[in-house]
Residue, then its C-alpha position, 0 to 999 in steps of 0.5 A: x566083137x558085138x556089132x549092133x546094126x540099126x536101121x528104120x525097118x527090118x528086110x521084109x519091109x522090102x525097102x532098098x535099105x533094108x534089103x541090104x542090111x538083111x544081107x549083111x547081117x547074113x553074112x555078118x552072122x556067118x563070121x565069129x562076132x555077135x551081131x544085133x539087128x535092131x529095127x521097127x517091129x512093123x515087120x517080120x524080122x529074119x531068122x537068126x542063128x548062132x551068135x545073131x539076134x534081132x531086136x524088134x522095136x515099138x514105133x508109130x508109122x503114120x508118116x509112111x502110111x499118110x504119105x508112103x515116107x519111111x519114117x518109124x517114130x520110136x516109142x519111149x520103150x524102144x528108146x531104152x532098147x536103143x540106148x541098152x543095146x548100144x551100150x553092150x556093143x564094141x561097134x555100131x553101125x549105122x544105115x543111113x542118117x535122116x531115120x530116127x531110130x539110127x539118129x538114136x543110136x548114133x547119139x547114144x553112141x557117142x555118149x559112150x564112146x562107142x565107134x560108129x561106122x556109118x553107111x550112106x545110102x541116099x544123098x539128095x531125093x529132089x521131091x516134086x514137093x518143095x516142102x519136102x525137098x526143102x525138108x530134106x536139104x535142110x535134114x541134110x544140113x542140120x543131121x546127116x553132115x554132123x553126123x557123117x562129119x562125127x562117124x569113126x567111118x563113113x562108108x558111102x554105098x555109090x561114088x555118087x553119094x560121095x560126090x554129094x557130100x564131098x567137103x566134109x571134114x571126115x575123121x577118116x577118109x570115106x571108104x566106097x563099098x559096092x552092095x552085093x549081089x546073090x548070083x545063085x538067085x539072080x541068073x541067067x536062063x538056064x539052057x533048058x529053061x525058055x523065056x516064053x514058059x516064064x511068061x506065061x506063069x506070070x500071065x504075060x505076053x509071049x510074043x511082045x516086048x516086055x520092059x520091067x520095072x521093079x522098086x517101090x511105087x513112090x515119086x523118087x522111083x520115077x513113077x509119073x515119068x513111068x506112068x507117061x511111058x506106059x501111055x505113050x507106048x501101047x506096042x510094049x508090055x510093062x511089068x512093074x514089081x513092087x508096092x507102094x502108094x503110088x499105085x500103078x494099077x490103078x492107071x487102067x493100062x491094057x499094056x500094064x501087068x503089076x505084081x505087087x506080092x513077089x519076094x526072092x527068087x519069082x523077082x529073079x524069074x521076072x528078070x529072066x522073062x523081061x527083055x528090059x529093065x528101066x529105071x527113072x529114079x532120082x535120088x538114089x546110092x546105088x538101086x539094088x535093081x541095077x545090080x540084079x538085072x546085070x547079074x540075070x544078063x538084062x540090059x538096063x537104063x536108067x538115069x544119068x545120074x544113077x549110072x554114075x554110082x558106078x563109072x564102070x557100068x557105063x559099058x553095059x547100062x545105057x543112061x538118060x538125063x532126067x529133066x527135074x519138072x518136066x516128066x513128058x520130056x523125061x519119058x520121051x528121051x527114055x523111050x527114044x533109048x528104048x526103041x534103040x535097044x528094041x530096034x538092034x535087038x542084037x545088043x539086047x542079047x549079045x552082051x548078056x554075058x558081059x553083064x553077068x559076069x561083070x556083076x558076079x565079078x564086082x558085087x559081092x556080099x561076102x568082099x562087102x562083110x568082110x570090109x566092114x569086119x575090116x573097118x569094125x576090127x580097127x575101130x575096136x581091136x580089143x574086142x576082136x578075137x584072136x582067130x577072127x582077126x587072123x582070119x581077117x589079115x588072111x583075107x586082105x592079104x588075098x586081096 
């Protein structure tokens, strides 16, 4: 079977997005089918191997240098490219709607007759700029409800995406997968290993408490509500990890370290270093950061909203409401979590475990492939082979 996957840029644009496709196209590309990655080229693509390949794409990225949206305009080469590798797939499988490059090859898959399966990562990102949250609505309206509304499948990554676009008139009812997670790379301290040589590899402090922050440096991320957070509270150290044009370095906070140049497993030290990851973000599925923390055995808040991706965390992640408009009143109700954590430091540390086991229990890569091998193999059952379809029966029935 061929699967061509598209998204706006590869994993090493290091969005949350891309982050997932990079590992499912692992995993696909571990399976017997032949999987095509197609992506703007602004960043290195992944290795490949096998039966897998990438596709790299000429785009213009203005919009997202301009005002820090990731919106790659696709050249009229890489259209053609679009369209020819979509015609030589049995399955196209889509991430997210409202990028140019997946709306191509959603429509050049229709035209013929090619499945799609789409995954649904983001429902509503509400923008302090009402242009663009009007923008968005109305992209929501006018191209990702036809667009869901005429998938083979949709598959939304949080019950909290399903929620939003509830009242579409599916072809198939929408499917739930959970994104997974790498418990080798996101741990738990070892027994010989110690917070404080961590800490001190990354220039931090040893004898404070350190709260983390790891995403992209945009509104939607929550980094106004951040910035007020970290001048209110000079008795924290904040670590922040990711990039973006909202640049925290630039708030000139004794009590703020930034690392902006980290990758794979030095984001997993920071986790074991941290006492607390917080997370202000609107908008979002599923964030991947929430999932990494529980996997490292770090206590989390996040938003009302984001914890309700999963109704299961609620044991183990503490939510606040995030009040749209009011930043100030925002960041005094995560901090009043905060200092509650920090004051029963016990809670920190007594469900470490919990949380790890939790994680590495629910939010598996490989259970993720193997739903949309699954999904792929019933929308296209003449191009599986016989040995990866018996392979994908045993599998469900060992579920």
């Amino acid at each position: 079977m061929k699967i061509l996957m598209t998204t706006h840029y590869f994993a090493s644009h290091q969005g949350g997005i891309e982050i997932v496709a990079g590992q499912l196209f692992r995993e696909l590309a571990a399976s017997k089918q032949e999987i095509v990655w197609i992506a703007a080229d602004l960043t290195p693509p992944p290795e490949t191997a096998g039966t897998a390949r990438v596709v790299g794409l000429r785009t213009f990225n203005f919009v997202e240098r301009t005002i820090g949206l990731p919106f790659p305009i696709p050249t009229l080469p890489a259209l053609r490219k679009i369209r020819d590798e979509v015609r030589r797939s049995d399955v196209v499988i889509v991430h997210d709607c409202l990028y140019l490059t997946n709306i191509l090859a959603y429509g050049f898959a229709r035209l013929n007759s090619v499945p799609v399966i789409i995954i649904q990562h983001i429902g509503l990102v509400p923008y302090s700029n009402r242009w663009l949250s009007g923008m968005m609505k109305l992209a929501n309206r006018l191209v990702t409800r036809p667009m869901l509304q005429g998938a083979h499948q949709v598959v939304f990554i949080s019950e909290t995406i399903k929620r939003y676009f509830s009242g579409i008139p599916f072809r198939t009812p929408p499917a739930v997968v959970f994104n997974g997670v790498d418990p080798d790379v996101f741990r738990p301290l070892h027994p010989r290993e110690k917070k404080v040589d961590l800490r001190r590899e990354f220039g931090l402090p040893a004898d404070q408490p350190i709260i983390l922050f790891v995403g992209r440096f945009v509104e939607k991320k929550g980094l106004p509500i951040l910035k007020g957070m970290v001048e209110m509270t000079p008795r924290y150290t904040w670590a922040f990890a990711g990039w973006g044009p909202l640049d925290p370095g630039k708030w000139n906070a004794p009590n703020l370290y930034v690392f902006s140049g980290l990758r794979g497993s030095r984001v997993a030290d920071l986790y074991r270093a941290a006492d607390l990851l917080v997370l202000p973000s609107t908008g979002e599925g599923f964030p991947l950061v929430l999932q990494e923390a529980l996997a490292s055995g770090l206590a989390a808040v996040c938003g009302a909203e984001t914890l309700g991706a999963d109704p299961a965390m609620e044991a183990l992640v503490r939510g606040v409401p995030i009040f749209a408009g009011d930043n100030d009143r925002t960041a005094r109700e995560f901090l009043s979590c905060i200092d509650d954590f920090f004051a029963s430091n016990a809670e920190l540390q007594s469900k470490s475990e919990a949380r790890r086991a939790f994680a590495v229990a629910r939010y598996s890569w490989k259970h993720a492939a193997n739903r949309y091998l699954e999904i792929a193999s019933r929308l296209a059952p003449e191009a599986v082979s016989p040995s990866a379809a018996m392979q994908a029966s045993t599998e469900e029935v060992l579920r």
